[in-house]
C-alpha positions as CSV (number, residue, x, y, z in Angstrom):
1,X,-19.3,97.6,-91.0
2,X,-20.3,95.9,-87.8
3,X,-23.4,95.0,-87.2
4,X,-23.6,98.1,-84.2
5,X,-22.9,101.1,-86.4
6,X,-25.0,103.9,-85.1
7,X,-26.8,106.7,-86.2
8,X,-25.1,109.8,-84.6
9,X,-27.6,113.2,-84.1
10,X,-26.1,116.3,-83.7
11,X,-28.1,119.8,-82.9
12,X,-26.4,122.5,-80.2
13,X,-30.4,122.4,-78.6
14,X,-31.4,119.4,-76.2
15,X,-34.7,119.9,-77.3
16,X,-33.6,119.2,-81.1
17,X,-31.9,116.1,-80.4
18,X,-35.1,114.8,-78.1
19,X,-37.6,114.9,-81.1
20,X,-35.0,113.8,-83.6
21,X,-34.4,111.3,-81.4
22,X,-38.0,110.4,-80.8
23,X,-38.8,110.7,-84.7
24,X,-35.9,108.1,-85.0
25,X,-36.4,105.4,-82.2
26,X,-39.6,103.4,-84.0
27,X,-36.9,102.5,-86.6
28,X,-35.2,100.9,-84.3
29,X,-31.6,101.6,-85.2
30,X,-29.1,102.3,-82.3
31,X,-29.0,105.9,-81.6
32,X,-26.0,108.1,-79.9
33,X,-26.3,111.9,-79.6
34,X,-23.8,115.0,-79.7
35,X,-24.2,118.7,-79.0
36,X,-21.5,120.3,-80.8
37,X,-19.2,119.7,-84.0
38,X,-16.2,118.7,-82.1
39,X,-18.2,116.3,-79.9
40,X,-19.8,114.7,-83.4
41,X,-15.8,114.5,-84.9
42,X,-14.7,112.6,-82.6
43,X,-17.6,110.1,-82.2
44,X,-17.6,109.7,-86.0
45,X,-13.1,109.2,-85.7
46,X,-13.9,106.2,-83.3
47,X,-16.1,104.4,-85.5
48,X,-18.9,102.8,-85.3
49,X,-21.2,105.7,-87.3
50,X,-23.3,104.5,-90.0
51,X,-25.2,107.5,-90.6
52,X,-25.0,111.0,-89.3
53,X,-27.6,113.6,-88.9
54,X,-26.1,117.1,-88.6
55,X,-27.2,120.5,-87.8
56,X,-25.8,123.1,-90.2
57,X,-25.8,126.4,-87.9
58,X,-23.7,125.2,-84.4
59,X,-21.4,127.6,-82.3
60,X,-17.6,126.3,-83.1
61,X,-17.4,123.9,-85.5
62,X,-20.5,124.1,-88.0
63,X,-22.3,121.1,-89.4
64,X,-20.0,122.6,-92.6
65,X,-17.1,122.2,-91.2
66,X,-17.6,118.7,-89.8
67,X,-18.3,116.9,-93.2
68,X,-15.6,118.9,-94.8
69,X,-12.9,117.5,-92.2
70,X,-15.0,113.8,-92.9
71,X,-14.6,114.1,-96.5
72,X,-10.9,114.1,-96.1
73,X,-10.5,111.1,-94.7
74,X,-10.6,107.9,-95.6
75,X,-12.4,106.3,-92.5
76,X,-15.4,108.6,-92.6
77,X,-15.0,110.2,-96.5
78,X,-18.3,107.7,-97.5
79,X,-20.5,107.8,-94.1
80,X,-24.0,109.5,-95.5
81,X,-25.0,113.0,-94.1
82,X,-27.8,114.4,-93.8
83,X,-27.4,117.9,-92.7
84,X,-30.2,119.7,-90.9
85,X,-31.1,123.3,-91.0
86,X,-33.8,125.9,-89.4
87,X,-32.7,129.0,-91.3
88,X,-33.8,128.1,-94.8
89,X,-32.0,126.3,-97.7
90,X,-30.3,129.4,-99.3
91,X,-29.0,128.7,-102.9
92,X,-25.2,129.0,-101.3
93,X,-26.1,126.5,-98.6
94,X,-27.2,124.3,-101.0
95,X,-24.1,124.5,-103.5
96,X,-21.5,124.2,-100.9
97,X,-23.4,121.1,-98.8
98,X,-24.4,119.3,-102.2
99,X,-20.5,119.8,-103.6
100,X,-19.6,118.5,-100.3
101,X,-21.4,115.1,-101.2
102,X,-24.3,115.4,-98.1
103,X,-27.3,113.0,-99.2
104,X,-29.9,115.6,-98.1
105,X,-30.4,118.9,-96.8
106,X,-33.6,119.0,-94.3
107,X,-35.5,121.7,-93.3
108,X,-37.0,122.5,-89.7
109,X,-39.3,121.5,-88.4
110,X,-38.9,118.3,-89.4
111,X,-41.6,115.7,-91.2
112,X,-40.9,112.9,-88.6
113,X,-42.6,110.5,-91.4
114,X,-40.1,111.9,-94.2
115,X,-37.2,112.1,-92.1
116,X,-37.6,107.8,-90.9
117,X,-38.0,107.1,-95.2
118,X,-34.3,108.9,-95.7
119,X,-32.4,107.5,-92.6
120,X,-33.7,103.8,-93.2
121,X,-32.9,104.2,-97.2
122,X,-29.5,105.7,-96.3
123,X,-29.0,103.6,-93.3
124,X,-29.6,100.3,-95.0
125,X,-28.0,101.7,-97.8
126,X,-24.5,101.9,-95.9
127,X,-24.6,99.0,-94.1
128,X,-25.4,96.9,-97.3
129,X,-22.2,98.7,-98.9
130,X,-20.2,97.9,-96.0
131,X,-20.8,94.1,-95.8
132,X,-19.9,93.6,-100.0
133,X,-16.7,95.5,-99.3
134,X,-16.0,93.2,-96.7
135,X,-17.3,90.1,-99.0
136,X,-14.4,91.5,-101.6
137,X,-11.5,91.5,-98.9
138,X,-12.5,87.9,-98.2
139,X,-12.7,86.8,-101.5
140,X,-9.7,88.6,-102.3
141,X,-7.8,87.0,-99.6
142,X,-9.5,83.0,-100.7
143,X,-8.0,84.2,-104.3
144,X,-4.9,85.1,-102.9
145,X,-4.5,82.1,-100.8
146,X,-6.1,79.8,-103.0
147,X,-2.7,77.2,-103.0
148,X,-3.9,76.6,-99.2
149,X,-5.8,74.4,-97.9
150,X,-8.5,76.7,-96.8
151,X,-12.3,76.3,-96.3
152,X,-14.0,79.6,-96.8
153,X,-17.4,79.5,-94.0
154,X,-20.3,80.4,-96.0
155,X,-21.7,83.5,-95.8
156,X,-25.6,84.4,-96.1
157,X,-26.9,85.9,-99.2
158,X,-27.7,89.6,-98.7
159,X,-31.3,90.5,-98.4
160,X,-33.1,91.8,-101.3
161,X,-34.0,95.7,-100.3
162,X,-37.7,94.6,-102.1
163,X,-38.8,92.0,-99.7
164,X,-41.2,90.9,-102.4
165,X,-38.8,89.8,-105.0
166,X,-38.3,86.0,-104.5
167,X,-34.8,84.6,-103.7
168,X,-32.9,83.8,-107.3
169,X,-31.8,80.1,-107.5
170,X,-28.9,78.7,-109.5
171,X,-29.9,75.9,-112.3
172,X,-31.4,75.8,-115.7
173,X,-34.5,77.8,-115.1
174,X,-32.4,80.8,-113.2
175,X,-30.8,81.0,-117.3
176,X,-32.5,82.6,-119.9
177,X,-33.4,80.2,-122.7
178,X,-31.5,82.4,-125.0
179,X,-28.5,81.2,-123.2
180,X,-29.4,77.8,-123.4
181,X,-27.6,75.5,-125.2
């Protein structure tokens, strides 16, 4: 997933989208906006959407109805969801949003402390997933081509989502000593 993938906010009230907007921008992440379900569907079919915060209750298409069309596809069937709502988590909401694979069903009005925790973990999350599937395509393709002469560039090692744990080195004291010979 490219490094620009965006985090796309959808509510049918302005006002919404400002503070969730607000809550969001100290993270830092790239933020696009949309008012309705078909505006959010076809943002989310061009790409680019690493995360999507959805309201549940919109006129047209519903917040329900949008991650059931995503879930369908392959393109946008693993983009996390968190789906918003302001009428209560009834136990049917619940079932049918959670069977539908959404990472979290938020309650309004919104913690703004709570809500920056979930989108950086699911954020960073998705982006760290995208950039090993695209590690496996290219070693696939080195493994596929390996009869040609071909120099693979290096790549960077990924972060570690604990920026306390040290970086892991290769040699005899990265081995156990049980694996020693």
């Amino acid at each position: 997933m490219p490094s620009d993938a965006k985090i796309l906010i959808v509510d049918d009230h302005e006002d919404t989208l400002y503070a969730l907007e607000s809550a969001l921008a100290p993270l830092g992440y790239r933020l696009a906006s949309a008012t309705s379900g078909d505006e959010a569907l076809k943002q989310v079919l061009r790409g680019q959407v690493g995360l999507l915060l959805l309201d549940v209750r919109m006129p047209g298409v519903s917040g329900l109805e949008v991650v059931r069309y995503m879930r369908r596809l392959e393109q946008t069937q693993h983009i996390p969801v968190i789906l918003l709502t302001g009428f209560g988590a009834d136990h049917e909401l619940t079932a049918t949003a959670f069977g539908l694979g959404v990472a979290d069903l938020v309650l309004k009005p919104i913690d703004p402390w709570a809500l920056r925790t979930k989108v950086r973990f699911l954020y960073d999350s998705y982006r760290r997933q995208r950039a090993l599937e695209q590690e496996i395509r290219e070693l696939r393709a080195l493994v596929k081509g390996e009869g040609e002469a071909h120099t693979p560039r290096p790549r960077p090692a990924l972060p570690h989502p604990d920026a306390r744990v040290p970086p892991q080195r290769d040699g005899p004291a990265a081995t156990p000593a049980q694996d020693r010979p």
